[in-house]
N, C-alpha and C positions, 0 to 999 in steps of 0.2 A: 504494500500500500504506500510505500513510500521511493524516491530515487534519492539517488547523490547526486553532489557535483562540485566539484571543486570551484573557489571564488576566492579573490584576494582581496585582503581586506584593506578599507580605504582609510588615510588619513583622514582625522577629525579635524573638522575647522577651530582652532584655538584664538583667531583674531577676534578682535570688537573695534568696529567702527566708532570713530572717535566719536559721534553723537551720540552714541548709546557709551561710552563708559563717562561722557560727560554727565549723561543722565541719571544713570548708576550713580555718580559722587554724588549730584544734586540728593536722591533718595536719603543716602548715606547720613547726607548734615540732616537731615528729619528726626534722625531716629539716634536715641540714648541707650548703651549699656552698660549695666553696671554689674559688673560681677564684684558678688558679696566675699567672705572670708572662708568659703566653700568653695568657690568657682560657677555660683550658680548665677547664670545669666537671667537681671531682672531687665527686661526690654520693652523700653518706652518710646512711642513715636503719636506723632501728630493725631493720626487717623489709624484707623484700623489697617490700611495695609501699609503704613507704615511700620506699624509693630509686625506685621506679617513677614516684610523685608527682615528688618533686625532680627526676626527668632529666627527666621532660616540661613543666618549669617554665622549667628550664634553657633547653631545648633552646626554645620561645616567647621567652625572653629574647633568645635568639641568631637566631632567623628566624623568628618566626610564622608570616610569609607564607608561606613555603617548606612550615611545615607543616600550616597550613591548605589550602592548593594541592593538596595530597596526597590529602589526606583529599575535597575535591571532586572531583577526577578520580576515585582508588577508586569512590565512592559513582556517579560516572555523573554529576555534575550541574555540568562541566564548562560546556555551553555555559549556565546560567543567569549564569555569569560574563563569559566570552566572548564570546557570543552564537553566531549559529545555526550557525557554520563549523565549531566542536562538537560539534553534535548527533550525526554518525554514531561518534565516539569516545566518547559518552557513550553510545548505544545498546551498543555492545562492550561496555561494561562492564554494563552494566545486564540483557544478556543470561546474565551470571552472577553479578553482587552484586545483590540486593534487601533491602531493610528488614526484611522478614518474614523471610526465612531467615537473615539473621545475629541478627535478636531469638531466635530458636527457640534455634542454635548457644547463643550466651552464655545461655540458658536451662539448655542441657545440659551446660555447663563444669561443670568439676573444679570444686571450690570454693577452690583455691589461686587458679589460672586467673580466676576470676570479683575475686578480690579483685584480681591486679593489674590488670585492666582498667578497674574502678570507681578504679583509685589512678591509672591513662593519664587517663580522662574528668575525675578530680577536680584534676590538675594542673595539667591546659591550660583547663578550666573556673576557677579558682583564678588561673592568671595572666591571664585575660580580666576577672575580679574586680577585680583588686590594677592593674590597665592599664587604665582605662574608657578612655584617648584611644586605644588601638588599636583601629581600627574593622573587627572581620571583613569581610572578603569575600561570605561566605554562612553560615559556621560559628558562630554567636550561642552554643551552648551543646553541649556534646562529649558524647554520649551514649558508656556502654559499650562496647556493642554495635558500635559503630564501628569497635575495634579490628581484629576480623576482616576489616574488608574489604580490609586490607593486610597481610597478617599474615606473607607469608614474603619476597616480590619474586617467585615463582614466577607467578602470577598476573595480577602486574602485565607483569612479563618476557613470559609464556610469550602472556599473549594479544595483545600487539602482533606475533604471527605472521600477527594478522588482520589484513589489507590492509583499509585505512578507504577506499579508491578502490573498492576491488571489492563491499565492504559500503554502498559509497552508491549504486553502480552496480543493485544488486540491490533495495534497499529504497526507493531514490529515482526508481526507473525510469529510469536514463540510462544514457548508451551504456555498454557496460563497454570501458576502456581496455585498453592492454599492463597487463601484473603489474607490480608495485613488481619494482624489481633488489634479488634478495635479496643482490647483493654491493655493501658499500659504500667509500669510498674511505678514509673514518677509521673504522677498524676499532673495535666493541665489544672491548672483551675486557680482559685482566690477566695478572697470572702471579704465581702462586705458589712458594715455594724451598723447601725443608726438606733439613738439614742433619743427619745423624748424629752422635754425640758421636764417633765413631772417625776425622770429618774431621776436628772443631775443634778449634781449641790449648786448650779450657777444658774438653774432655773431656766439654762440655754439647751437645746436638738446639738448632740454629737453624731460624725459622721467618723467611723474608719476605712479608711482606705487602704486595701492589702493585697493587691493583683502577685499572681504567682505565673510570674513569667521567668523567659530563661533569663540570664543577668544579662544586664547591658543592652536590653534590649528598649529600653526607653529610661533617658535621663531627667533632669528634676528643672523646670524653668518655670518662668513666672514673665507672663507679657500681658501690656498695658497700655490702652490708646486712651486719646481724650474722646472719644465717642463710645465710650462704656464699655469697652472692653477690661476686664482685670482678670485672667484667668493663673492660676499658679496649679502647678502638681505636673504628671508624669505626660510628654509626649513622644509618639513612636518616631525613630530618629526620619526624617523628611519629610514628615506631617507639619501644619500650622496651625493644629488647634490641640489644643489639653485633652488629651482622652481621658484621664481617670482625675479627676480633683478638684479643685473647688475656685469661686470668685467672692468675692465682699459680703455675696448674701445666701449663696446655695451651693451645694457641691454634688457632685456624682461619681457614684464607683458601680464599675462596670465586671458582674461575675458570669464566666461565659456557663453554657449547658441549659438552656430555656426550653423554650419550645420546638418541636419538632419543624426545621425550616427548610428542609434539604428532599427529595424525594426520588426514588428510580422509578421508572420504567422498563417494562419488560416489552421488547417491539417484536412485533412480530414480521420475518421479513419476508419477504418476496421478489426472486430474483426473474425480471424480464428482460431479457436479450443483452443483459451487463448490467440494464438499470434498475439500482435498488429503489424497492418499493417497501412500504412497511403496511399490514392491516389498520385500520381504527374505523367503527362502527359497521357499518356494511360496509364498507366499501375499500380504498388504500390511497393510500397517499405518498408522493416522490420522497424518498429521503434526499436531503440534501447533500452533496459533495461539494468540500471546499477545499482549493488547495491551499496548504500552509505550510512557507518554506522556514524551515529551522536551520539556522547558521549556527554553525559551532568551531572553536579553537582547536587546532592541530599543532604538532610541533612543527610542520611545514607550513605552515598558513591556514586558511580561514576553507572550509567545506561548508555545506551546507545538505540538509535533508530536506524533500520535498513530501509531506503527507497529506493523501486523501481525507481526510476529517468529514466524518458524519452528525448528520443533525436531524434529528426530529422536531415535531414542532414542541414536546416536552423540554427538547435540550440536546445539547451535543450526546454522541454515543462515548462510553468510555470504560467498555467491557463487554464482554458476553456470559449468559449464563443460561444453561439447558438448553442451546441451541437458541437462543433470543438473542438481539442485542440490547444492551441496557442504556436508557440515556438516563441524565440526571437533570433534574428542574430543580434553581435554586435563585436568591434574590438576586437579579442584575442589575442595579439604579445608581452607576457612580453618582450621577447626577446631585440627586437627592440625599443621599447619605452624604457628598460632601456638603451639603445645607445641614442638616440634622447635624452633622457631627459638632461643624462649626458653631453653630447656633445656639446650640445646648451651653458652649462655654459664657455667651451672652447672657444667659435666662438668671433674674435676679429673684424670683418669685416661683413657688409651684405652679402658679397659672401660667406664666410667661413658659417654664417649664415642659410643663406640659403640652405646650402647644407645638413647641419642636416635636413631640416626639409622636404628636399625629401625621410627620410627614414619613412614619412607619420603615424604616429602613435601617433599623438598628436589629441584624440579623441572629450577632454570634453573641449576643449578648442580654443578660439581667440588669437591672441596675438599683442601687441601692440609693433613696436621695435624702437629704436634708435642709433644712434653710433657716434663715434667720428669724424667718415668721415663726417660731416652732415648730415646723409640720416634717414630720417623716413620712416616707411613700416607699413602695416596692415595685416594679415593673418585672413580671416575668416573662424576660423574650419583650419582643415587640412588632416586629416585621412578623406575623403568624398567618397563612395561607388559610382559608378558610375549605374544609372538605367534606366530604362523606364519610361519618363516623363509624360507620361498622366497613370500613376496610382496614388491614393489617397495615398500618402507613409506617411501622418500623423495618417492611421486606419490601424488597420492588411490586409495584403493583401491575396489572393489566395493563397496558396503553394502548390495548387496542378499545377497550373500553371508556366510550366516553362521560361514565360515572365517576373516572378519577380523576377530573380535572381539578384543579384547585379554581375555586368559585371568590375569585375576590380575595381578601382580605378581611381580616376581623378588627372591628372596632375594638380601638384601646379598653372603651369600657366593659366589653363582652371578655375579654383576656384576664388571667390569675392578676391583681394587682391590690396593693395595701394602700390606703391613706388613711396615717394618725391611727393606728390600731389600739385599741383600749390597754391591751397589757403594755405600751410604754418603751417596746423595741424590736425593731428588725434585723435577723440574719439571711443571708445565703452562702454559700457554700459551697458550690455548684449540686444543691444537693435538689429535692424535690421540693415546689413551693408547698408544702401542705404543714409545716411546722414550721412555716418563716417568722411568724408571730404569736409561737407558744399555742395558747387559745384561741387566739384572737386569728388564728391562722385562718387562710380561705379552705373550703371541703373538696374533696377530692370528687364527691360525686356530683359537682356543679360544672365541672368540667370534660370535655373528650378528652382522651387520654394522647391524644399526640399535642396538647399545649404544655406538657412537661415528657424530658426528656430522661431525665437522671432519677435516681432513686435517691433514699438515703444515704449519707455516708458516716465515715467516723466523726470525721471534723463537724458535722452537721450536729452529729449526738453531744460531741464537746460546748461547742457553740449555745446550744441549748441549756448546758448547765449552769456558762458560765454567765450568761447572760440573764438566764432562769432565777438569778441571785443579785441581783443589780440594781444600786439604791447609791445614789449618792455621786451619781460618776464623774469624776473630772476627765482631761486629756490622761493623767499618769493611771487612772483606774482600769482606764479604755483602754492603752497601750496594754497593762500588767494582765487583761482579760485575753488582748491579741495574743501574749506570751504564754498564757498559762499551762503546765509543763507536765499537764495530764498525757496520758495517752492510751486515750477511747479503744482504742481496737481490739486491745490486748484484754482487754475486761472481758470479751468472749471468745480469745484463742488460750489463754492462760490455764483456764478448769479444765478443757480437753485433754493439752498435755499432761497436765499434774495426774489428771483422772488416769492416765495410761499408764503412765509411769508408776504409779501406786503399786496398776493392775501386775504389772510386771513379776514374773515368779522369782525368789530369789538368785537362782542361778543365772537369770536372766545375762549377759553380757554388760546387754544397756545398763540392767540394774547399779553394777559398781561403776558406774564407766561415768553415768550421768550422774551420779549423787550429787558433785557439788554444781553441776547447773541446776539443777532441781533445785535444792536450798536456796541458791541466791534467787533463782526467778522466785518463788515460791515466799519467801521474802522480802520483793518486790514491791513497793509503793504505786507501779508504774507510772512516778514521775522522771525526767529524764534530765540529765546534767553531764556536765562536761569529767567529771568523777566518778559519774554511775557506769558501774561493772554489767548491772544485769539489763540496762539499757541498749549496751554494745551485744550482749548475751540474744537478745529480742530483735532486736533488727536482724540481727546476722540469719536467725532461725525465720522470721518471716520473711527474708530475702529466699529462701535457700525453699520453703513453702509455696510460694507467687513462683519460682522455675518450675515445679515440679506440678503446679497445679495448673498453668495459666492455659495449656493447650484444651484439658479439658472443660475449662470454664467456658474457655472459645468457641467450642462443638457446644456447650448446653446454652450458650449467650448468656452470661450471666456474669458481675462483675469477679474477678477473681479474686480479691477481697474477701468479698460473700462466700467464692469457692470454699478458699481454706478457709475459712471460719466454718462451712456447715458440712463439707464434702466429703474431707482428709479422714483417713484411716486412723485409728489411736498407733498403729506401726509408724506410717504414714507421715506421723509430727514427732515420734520419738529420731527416726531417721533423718527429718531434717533437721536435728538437733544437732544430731551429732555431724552431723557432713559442718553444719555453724560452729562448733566446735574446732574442729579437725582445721578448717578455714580460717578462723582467728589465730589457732595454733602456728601452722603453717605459715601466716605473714607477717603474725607479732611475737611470737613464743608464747603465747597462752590463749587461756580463751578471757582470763578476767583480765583484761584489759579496757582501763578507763573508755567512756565515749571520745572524749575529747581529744584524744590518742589517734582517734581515728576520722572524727567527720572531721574536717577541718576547711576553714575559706583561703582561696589562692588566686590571685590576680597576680599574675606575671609578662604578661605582654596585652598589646591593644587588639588582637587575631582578634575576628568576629568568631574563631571557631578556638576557643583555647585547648592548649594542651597544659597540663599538671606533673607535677615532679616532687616527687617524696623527698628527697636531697635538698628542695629547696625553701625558704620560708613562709610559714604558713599561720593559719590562726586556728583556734580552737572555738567549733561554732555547738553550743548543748541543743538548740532544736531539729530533729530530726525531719524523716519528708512527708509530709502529709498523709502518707498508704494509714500510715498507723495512728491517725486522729490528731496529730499536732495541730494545731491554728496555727502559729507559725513555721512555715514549710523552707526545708533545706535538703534539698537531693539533687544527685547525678543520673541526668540522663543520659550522657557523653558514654561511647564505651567506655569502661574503666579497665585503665591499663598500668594502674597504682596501688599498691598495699591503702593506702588508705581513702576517705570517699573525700570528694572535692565537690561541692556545691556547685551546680549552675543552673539550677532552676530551682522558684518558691519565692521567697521572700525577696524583692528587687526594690521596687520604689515603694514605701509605705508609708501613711499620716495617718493622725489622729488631729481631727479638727473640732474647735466647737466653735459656733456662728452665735451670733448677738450685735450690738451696737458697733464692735470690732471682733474680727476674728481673732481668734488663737488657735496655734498650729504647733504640732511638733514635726518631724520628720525626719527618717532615715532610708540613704541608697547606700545598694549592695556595693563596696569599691569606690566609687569619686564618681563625679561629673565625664571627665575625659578620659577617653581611650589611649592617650600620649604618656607611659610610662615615665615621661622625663616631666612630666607634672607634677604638680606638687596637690593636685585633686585627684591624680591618678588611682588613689588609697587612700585618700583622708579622712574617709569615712569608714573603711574598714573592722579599724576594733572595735568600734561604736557599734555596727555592724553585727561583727560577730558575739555582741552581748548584749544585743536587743536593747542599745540607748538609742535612744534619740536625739537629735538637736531641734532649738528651735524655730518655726520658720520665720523669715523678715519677708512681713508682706508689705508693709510700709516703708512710703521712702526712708522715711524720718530712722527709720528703725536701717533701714538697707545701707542707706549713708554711715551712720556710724559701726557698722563695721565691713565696711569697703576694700576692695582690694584694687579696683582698678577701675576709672569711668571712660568711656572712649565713643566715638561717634564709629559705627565698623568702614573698615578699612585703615585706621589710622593706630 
């Protein structure tokens, strides 16, 4: 389905016409930044794309690569960097971003819209100006129009649902393998808090902000126009608006896992004289054939692959299964999501609020809000396809059938959502919304069951307790609640294994073998510290459980989590005892060895893909990774290729806010602001980091001035 061809690759145009970098400087003097005693860029300009210029000046200052990186994957043209290992990830994308239809969109923007996009391209184009030794990757010169091709994370989020094994399998002609295990062992996911004024001792709505993303994948800035803009907290690097955090009067934190938004199709085809044709209702209809040429990086230059790409009117195809092929329908609105996205960081009020978020387009995501009016609110999902509730919308459906269309869209008010819940607080967790507000929670039987997607989890069960308890809260309460160093999971893996090991006949092997892990789990608080023996004991054992169980949890669909907790054989948990045993022994000389010994935080260069090193210096991080109920999340997803674990995903940007007459904010990021090793933000958050302090945030000038580190107009 696809050809080669060899193509050499063209110089980028690197000049700027004197009028445009005249123009470029004129923006420049508009716009103020002032990086505080962090390195955290607070960016102030005239008008809103003013500040839009200055944050994406900023934000190149602090990682270009990161966000030029971005902006190549988006567009599809991934493997001209990487080379050809690429191309089926860049095909995914390309089967819904193209050139022409984001020139068309930024053709049809608003004209607010159209300026700050022109103010994204003249920023990052401006600090490619003012930096000639930074030498792009592939990005020479930042068009508009680009913006859209990343405009909300929906997109980005939602189509990595498409398996790239099953998409090369189909378009590459090779075998097709097992499914990717859609359950993974370091969980995506966050949590969000929001606190009523009737819990707090300040009489003020607290919001926490805790997205569990990998590290560095979105840094900490705060930008501000004179036409109402104030937005501060975490943005994804070549974005221009605040994805997860707060302004003067409201804030919002975003936990992904909502409602069902993604759906396959099963097509059924029919081959006439070469032309594919697929069934639906009586009758058939063309499939689409599009060619899409993928250029990839060779050690001799630049090839390229040409692939036939199929489409139904559901959606592009991107596998086959029982002799069908499978398309997937999922939200496509850069448009609009970049409105929503942007928008939301304006909204000073639940109403103003609210009203962004009826332009429905917030896909991959829950949100958790708060404001200064006192009101908290829950959003589960947002963007929700409206269907036929007795079909299976968790497996591909029919598409020959035209009963599984999606019928619209569901009003905000008909979808899971809280406002001001009687019990006085909201969680998520990426868990199930049906215990988001204790009691006060929405019923499970007032909803179809594809507007939530996830079940319970541990964190959800922690979450519950600790919140379950909550009288009086300030910002350090609300932190100490994000920290708490319980861990939920183990409350029903713990009596199994004891239960076996009891059962054990004395001769048993195990019997002598496991006595002193038995004792110390067995005496176990299951809380967890950078000193706890039986913490390092429990991970290593549920590590060693999650390998041995995850294939069969795969085959019944069911989280594997849940597996080993309800599944495992009492053999079954003594066995991965000891294999966790034998494993500790084997790369520390024991098995009681401290936690701290072993999880540890490591930032050693700016790679967007870090590698880790035992030999070299590290930090001692006590919260673990979310599998086993932590609130605060700390795991490796990176193969590990080190005696000990090295954090890169969980706990990355997080605040604790409370809103009133003036905010107050605390905040910590995983590392520093910049990816530049020779910084001195490179780490300077680190230890703070790795013992769950916080600093505070300056959202005021007044406050940002006096502790300053450097004010400058960009470019100079």
């Amino acid at each position: 389905m696809f050809v080669c061809a060899l193509a050499t690759a063209l110089p980028g145009a690197h000049a700027r016409p004197a009028s445009e970098q005249a123009r470029l400087a004129d923006s420049a003097q508009r716009v103020t930044i002032l990086r505080d005693k962090w390195g955290i860029p607070h960016v102030f300009g005239k008008t809103d794309a003013d500040a839009v210029f200055g944050l994406m000046f900023a934000q190149a200052e602090d990682d270009f690569n990161r966000v030029e990186l971005n902006y190549i994957n988006a567009l599809g043209r991934l493997a001209e960097v990487e080379g050809e290992a690429a191309i089926w990830r860049d095909l995914r994308m390309k089967m819904y971003i193209t050139p022409d239809a984001m020139k068309a969109q930024y053709a049809a923007s608003p004209a607010w819209l159209k300026k700050l996009m022109n103010a994204w391209a003249d920023g990052l184009n401006f600090y490619l100006q003012t930096h000639p030794d930074v030498k792009p990757k592939l990005i020479t010169r930042f068009e508009p129009w680009m913006a859209l091709s990343f405009s909300e994370g929906s997109i980005g989020g939602d189509i990595e649902e498409i398996d790239l094994k099953d998409l090369e399998a189909f378009y590459g002609k090779k075998p097709q393998l097992a499914r990717a295990a859609p359950f993974e062992a370091e969980p995506r996911g966050s949590n969000g808090f929001a606190i009523a004024p009737k819990l707090s001792k300040s009489g003020r709505a607290l919001l926490l902000i805790n997205p569990h993303t990998s590290f560095y994948f979105r840094p900490e800035v705060h930008v501000v126009s004179e036409q109402g803009l104030n937005a501060y907290g975490a943005v994804t690097w070549g974005q221009f608006f605040v994805y997860q955090g707060f302004n003067d009067k409201a804030g919002w934190m975003h936990t992904s896992g909502g409602g069902d938004v993604i759906d396959e199709y099963l097509e059924t085809i029919v081959d006439k004289d070469g032309k594919v044709f697929y069934k639906y209702g009586a009758g058939e209809r063309a499939m689409k054939a599009v060619a899409i040429t993928l250029p990839y990086k060779t050690p001799a230059g630049m090839a390229s692959k040409t692939v036939t790409a199929y489409f139904s009117h559901h959606g592009p195809i991107v596998r086959s299964q029982d002799g069908k092929w499978v398309a997937v329908k999922m939200m496509n609105e850069p448009l609009k999501a970049l409105t929503q996205s942007y928008s939301r960081t304006k909204a000073r009020s639940y109403q103003a609020f609210y009203q962004t978020m009826q332009l429905r387009t917030n896909s991959s995501n829950n949100t958790v809000y708060a404001d200064a009016d006192g009101n908290i609110a829950y959003f589960h999902g947002n963007f929700l396809p409206r269907r036929e509730a007795s079909f299976d919308w968790k497996h591909p459906v029919d598409g020959s059938n035209p009963a599984t269309e999606w019928r619209g869209l569901h009003d905000i008010k008909d979808t899971i959502t809280l406002f001001n819940p009687t019990n006085g607080w909201i969680q998520n967790t990426n868990n199930w919304p049906f215990r988001a507000a204790g009691a006060s929670s929405p019923r499970q039987q007032d909803y179809p069951n594809y507007m939530w997607s996830l079940p319970e989890n541990a964190r959800g069960l922690h979450a519950l307790r600790v919140l379950g308890q909550a009288s009086d809260v300030t910002l350090d309460s609300l932190i100490a609640s994000a920290y708490d160093n319980y861990l939920t999971a183990f409350e029903a893996l713990l009596p199994p294994l004891l239960a076996a090991y009891d059962a054990l006949p004395a001769q048993d092997p195990l019997k002598a073998s496991l006595a002193g892990q038995i004792a110390a789990l067995r005496g176990w608080d299951l809380r967890y510290s950078v000193t706890s023996v039986p913490t390092s004991l429990a991970v290593y054992w549920g590590q060693q459980m999650v390998a041995a169980g995850a294939a069969a949890a795969r085959a019944r669909e069911v989280p594997v989590a849940d597996y080993i907790r309800d599944r495992l054989t009492a053999q079954e948990r003594l066995q991965a005892l000891a294999r966790a045993s034998a494993r500790l022994e084997a790369d520390f000389g024991t098995w009681q060895t401290p936690w701290g010994e072993i999880n540890r935080f490591q930032r050693i260069s700016g790679d967007v893909r870090q590698q880790y090193d035992d030999a070299k210096p590290s930090l001692p991080v006590a919260f673990p990774s979310a599998v086993w109920g932590s609130l605060a999340s700390f795991g490796m997803s990176a193969p590990q290729t080190t005696k000990r674990i090295y954090g890169d995903r969980g706990n990355s940007f997080v605040a604790a806010v409370e809103f009133g007459p003036r905010v107050r904010a605390k905040s910590i990021l995983a590392g520093g602001n910049s990816s530049n090793p020779a910084s001195p933000h490179f780490a300077d958050q680190a230890l703070m980091y790795s013992r769950g302090e916080f600093k505070d945030v300056l959202f005021y000038k007044e406050d940002i001035e006096k502790n300053l580190e450097r004010k400058y107009h960009p470019g100079q």
